[in-house]
C-alpha positions in Angstrom: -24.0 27.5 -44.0 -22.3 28.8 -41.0 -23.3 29.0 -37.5 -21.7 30.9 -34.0 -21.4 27.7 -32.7 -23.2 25.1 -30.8 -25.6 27.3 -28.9 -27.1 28.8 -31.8 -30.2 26.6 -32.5 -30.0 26.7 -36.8 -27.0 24.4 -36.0 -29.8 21.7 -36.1 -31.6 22.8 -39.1 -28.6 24.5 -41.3 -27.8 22.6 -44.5 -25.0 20.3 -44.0 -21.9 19.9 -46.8 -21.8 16.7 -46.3 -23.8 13.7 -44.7 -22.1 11.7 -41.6 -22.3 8.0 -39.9 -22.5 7.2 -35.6 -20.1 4.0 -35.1 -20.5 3.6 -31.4 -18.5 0.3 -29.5 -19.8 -1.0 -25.6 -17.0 -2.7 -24.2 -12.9 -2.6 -25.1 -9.5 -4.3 -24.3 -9.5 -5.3 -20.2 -12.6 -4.1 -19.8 -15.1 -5.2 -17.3 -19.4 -3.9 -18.1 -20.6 -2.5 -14.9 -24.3 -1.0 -14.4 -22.6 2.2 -15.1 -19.8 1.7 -17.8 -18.5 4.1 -20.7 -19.3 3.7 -24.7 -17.7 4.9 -27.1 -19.3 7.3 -30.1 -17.1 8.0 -33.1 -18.1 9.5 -36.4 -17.0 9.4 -40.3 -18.7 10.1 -43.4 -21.5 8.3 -44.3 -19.9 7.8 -47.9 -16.7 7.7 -48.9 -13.4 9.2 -46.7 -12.2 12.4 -45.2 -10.1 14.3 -47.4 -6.8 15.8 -46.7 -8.5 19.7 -46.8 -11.7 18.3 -44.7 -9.4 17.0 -42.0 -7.4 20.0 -41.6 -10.8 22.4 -41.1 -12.0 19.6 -38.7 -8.6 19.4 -36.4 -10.0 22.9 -35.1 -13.4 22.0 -35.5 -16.7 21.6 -32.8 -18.8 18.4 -32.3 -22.3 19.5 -31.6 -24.2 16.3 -29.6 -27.3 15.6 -28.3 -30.0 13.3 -26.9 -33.0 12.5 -29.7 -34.5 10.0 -27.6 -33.8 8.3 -24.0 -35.1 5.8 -22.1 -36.4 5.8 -18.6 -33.4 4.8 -16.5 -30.5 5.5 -18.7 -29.6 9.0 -17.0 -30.0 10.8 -19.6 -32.6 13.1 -21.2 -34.0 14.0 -24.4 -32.3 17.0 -25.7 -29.3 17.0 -23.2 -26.7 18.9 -25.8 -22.7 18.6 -25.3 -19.5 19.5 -27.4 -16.7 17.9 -28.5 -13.9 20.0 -29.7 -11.0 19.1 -32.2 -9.6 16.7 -33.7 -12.9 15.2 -33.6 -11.9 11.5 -33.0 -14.6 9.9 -31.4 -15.5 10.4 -26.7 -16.6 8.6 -24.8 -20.3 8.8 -22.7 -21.7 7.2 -19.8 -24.1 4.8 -19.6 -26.3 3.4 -16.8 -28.2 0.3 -16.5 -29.0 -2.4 -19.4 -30.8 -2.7 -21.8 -31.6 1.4 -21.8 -31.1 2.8 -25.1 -29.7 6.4 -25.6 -30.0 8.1 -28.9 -27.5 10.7 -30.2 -27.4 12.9 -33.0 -24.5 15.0 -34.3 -23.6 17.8 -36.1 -19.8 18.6 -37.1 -18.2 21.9 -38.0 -15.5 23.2 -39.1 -13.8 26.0 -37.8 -15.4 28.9 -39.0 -18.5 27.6 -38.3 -19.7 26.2 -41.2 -21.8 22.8 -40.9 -19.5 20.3 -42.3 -21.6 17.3 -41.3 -25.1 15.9 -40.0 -25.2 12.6 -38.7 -27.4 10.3 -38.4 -29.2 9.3 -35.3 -28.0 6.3 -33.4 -28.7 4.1 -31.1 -26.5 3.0 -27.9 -26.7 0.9 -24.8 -25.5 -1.5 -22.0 -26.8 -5.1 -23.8 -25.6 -7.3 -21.5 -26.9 -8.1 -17.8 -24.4 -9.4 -15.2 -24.8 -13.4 -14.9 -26.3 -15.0 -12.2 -23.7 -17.4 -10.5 -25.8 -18.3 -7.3 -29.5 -16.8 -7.3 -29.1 -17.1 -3.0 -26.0 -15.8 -1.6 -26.8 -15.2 1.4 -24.3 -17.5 2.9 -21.6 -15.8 0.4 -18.6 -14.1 2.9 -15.8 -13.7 -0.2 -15.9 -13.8 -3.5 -12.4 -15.1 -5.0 -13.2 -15.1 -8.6 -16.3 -15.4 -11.1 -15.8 -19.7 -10.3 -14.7 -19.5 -6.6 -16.6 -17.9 -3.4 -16.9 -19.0 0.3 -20.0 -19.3 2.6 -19.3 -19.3 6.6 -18.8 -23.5 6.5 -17.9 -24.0 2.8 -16.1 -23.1 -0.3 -17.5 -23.5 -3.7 -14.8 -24.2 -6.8 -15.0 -25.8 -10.0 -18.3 -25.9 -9.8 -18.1 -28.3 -6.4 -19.9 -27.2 -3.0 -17.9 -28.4 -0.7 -17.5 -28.2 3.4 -15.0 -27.2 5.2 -14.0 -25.4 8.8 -15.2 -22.1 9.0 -14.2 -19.9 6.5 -13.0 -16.1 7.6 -11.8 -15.0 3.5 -10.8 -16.0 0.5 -9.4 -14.6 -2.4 -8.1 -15.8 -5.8 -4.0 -16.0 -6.7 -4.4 -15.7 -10.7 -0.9 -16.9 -11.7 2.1 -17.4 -10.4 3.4 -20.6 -7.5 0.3 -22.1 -6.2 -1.9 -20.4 -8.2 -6.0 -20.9 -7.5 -8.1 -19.9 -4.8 -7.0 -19.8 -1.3 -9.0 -19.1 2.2 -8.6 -17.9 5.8 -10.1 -20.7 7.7 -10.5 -21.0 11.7 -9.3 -24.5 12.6 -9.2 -25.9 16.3 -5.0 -25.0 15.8 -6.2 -21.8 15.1 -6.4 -19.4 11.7 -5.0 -21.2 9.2 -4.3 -20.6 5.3 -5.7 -23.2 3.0 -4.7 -23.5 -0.6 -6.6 -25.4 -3.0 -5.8 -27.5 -5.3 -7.9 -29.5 -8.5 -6.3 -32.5 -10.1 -7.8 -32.0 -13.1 -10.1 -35.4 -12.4 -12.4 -33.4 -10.3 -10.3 -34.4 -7.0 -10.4 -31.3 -4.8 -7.5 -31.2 -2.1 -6.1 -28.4 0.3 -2.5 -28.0 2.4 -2.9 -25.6 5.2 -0.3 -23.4 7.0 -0.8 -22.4 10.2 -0.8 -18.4 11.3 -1.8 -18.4 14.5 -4.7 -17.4 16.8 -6.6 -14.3 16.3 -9.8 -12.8 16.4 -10.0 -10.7 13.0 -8.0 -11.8 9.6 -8.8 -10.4 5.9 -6.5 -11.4 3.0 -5.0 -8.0 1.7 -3.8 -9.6 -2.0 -2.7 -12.9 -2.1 0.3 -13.2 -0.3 -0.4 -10.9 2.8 -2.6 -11.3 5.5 -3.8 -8.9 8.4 -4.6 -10.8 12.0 -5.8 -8.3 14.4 -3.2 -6.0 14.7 -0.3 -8.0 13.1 1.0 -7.9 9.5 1.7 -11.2 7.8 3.6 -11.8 4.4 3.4 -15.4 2.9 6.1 -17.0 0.5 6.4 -20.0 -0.8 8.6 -23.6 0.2 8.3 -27.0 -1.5 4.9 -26.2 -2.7 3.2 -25.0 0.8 2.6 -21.4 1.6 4.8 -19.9 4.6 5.1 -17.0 6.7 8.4 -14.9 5.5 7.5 -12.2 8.0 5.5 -10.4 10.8 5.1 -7.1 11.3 3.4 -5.7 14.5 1.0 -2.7 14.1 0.8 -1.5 16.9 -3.1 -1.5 16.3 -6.2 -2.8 14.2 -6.2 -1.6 10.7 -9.4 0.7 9.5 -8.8 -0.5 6.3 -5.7 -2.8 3.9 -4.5 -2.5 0.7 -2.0 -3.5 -1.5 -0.1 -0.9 -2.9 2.8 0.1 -4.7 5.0 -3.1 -4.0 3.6 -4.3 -0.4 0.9 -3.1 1.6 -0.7 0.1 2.4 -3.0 0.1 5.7 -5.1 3.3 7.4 -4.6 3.3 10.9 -5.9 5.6 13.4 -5.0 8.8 12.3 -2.2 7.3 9.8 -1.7 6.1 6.5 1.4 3.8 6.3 3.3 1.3 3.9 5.1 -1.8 4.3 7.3 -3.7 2.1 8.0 -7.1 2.2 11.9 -6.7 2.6 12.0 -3.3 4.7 8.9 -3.5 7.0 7.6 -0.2 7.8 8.8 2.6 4.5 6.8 5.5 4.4 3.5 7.1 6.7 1.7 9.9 6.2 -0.1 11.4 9.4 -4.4 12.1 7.8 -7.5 13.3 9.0 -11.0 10.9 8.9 -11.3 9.4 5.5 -11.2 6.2 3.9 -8.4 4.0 2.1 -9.6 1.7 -1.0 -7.8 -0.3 -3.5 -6.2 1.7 -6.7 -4.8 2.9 -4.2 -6.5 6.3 -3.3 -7.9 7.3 0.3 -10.6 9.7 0.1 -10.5 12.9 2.4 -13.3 15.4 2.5 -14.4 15.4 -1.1 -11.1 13.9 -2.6 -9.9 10.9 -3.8 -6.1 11.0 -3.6 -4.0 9.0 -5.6 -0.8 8.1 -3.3 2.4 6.8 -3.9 5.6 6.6 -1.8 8.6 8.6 -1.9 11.8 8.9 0.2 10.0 7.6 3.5 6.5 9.6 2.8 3.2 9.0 1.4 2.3 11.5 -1.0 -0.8 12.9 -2.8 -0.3 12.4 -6.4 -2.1 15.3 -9.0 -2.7 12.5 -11.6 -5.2 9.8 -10.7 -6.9 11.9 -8.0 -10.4 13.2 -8.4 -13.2 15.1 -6.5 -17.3 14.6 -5.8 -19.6 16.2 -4.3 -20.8 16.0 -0.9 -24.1 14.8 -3.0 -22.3 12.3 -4.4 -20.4 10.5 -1.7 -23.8 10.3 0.1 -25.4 9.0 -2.7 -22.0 6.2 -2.7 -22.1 5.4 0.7 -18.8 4.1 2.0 -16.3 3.5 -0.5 -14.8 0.2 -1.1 -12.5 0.1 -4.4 -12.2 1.1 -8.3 -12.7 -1.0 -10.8 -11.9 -1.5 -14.5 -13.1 1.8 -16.4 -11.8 4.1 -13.8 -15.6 3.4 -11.6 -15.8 3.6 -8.1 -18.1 0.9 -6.2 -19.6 2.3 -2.9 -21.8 0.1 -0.6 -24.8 1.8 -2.6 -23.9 2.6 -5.9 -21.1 2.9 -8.5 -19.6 6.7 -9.2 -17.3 8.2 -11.9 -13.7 8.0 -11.1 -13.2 11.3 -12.6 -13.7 15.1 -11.4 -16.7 16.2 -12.5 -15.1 19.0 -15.7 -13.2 15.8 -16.8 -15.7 13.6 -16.6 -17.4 11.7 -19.9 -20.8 13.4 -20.5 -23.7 11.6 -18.9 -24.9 10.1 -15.5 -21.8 10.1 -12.9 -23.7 7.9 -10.2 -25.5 5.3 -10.6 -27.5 3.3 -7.7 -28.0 0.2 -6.8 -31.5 0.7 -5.6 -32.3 1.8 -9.4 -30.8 -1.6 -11.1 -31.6 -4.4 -8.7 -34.1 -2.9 -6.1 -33.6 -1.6 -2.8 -30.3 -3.0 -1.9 -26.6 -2.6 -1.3 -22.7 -4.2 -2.4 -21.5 -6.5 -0.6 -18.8 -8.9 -0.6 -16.6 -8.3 -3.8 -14.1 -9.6 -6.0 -10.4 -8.2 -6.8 -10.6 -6.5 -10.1 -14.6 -5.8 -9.1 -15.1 -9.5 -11.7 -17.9 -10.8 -9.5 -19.7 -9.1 -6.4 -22.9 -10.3 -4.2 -25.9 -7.6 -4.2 -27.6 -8.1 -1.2 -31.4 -6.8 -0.8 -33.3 -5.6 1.9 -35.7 -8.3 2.0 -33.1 -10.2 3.4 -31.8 -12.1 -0.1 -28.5 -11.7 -2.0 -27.0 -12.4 -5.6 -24.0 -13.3 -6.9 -23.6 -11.6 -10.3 -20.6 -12.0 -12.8 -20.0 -8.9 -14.9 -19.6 -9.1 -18.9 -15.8 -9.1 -18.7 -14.2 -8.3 -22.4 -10.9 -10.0 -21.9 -7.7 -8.4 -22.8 -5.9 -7.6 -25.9 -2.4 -8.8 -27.2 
């Protein structure tokens, strides 16, 4: 039987040719599962293979989708409807919170219109909730990785508490010379940087290299440092971390990132990048907005993607992406993408894409819904572990299903 298409309600009661199969898949290579992450929803026959005639009426076919059943929570409703046009592959949909199911349905049609296909109904969801690596983190100031975080006087690694002089950051070096986690520590000397070190025999040791005084310091990657208004790039000598050079800034930094072989940093009215070798390379005079890691710096209702040519910062087409005023009041400030193209605010997590490109399904989805009234705050690189801390006054530090990456 044929139908004019999606919108013409006999598409759900028309005699299929054939019966079809949901495969759905939560989770894929170098993937980490947020509160609001992407599945996957594919399709085949429910018996037996395509054949070479059905897949040529299906390449300029129509996927008719929608919601049989959801559950409170999930950001979706029942009988939500959406279309997938050819080849009919598989998309991908959003999903919001855990443990809240979302049942599709499909029907598949060729071409001319004719009902191909029915699928079954199916079943999809977020299964796993984000481990609890401290239940109180209130004393948490940096996360450096899903083993390593720092409270004001002490670090914890390797599953060892241990104190120390007051901690300002920390952040995680993942490979490369003196890998392992590494903090910003204010010593009577001064700010100091201490790497640590594990023997392997559960002896925990640190070297320190001295910066300097300061008042403000925030790691931006590994092997830079921001002191009040100062630039700092670290290298590496006989095993101890060094200063290969300073740059003056002529100001604070709103924000630091690292970006596109050194360092990207919003000053007042500025965006500028520094390279390791050349100092100061490219700026880009901006209005009030907001640079976060990937990079992209959000201006009005845009996130730009940037990238640095001959002595400029430009706005790049691809990787940029808009919201709605809605939206980024919804996010609050800003603070970084993560894994699955999902941007983490101080009060939710938001779609990194515009809204006509984005998967079907919820685009934001708060904080406030998933762990109760409360807000991000400190966070990971790569977004693999990140405190929520509540309005009554207590905080959590959660680690993320994280699916690993494929070879």
């Amino acid at each position: 039987m044929q139908v004019t298409g999606c919108d013409d309600p006999t598409v759900w009661t028309a005699p299929p040719l054939r019966a079809g199969r949901i495969s759905s898949e939560v989770g894929v290579c170098d993937w980490t599962e947020h509160p609001l992450s992407t599945a996957f929803l594919g399709w085949g026959p429910a018996d037996g293979t395509l054949s070479p005639e059905e897949q040529a009426q299906l390449a300029g076919g129509t996927g008719c989708w929608r919601v049989v059943d959801a559950q409170p929570g999930s950001g979706w409703t029942a009988g939500q409807q959406f279309t997938e046009y050819g080849p009919l592959t598989g998309f991908d949909v959003y999903l919001m919170g855990f443990n809240r199911s979302v049942t599709f349905e499909g029907r598949i049609l060729y071409a001319d219109g004719t009902v191909a296909f029915a699928t079954d109904a199916a079943s999809v969801a977020l299964r796993d909730l984000p481990k609890v690596l401290e239940a109180d983190a209130r004393d948490v100031i940096a996360v450096m990785s899903p083993e390593a975080w720092a409270e004001s006087n002490a670090v914890v690694l390797w599953g060892q508490r241990i104190a120390t002089d007051p901690v300002v950051d920390g952040i995680d070096r993942e490979s490369g010379p003196l890998a392992g986690p590494r903090t910003l520590n204010r010593t009577a000397d001064g700010l100091v940087v201490r790497l640590w070190r594990n023997d392997g025999n559960g002896t925990i040791t640190h070297v320190d290299t001295l910066l300097g005084q300061g008042t403000t310091a925030r790691f931006v990657g590994s092997e830079s440092v921001v002191i009040d208004d100062e630039l700092l790039f670290l290298g590496v000598d006989n095993g101890v971390a060094i200063v290969e050079r300073r740059f003056p800034l002529g100001g604070e930094p709103l924000e630091a990132v690292l970006a596109l072989g050194g360092v990207m940093l919003h000053m007042n009215g500025a965006l500028v990048s520094y390279s390791r070798t050349d100092g100061l390379v490219a700026s880009r005079n901006v209005s009030d907005g907001v640079l976060i890691r990937g990079p992209r710096f959000l201006e009005d209702t845009t996130f730009h993607a940037l990238r640095v040519s001959q002595g400029s910062i430009e706005y790049e087409h691809i990787g940029s992406f808009g919201a709605t005023q809605e939206e980024l009041a919804a996010l609050g400030k800003p603070l970084g993408i993560g894994t699955g193209n999902i941007v983490f605010g101080a009060n939710g997590l938001l779609s990194g894409y515009d809204r006509d490109a984005s998967p079907p399904g919820p685009r934001f989805a708060p904080f406030s819904d998933l762990v109760g009234d409360g807000h991000l705050g400190p966070i990971s690189a790569g977004a693999r572990a990140y405190v929520i801390e509540r309005a009554d006054g207590t905080a959590v530090l959660y680690e993320p299903r994280y699916f690993g990456t494929c070879l």
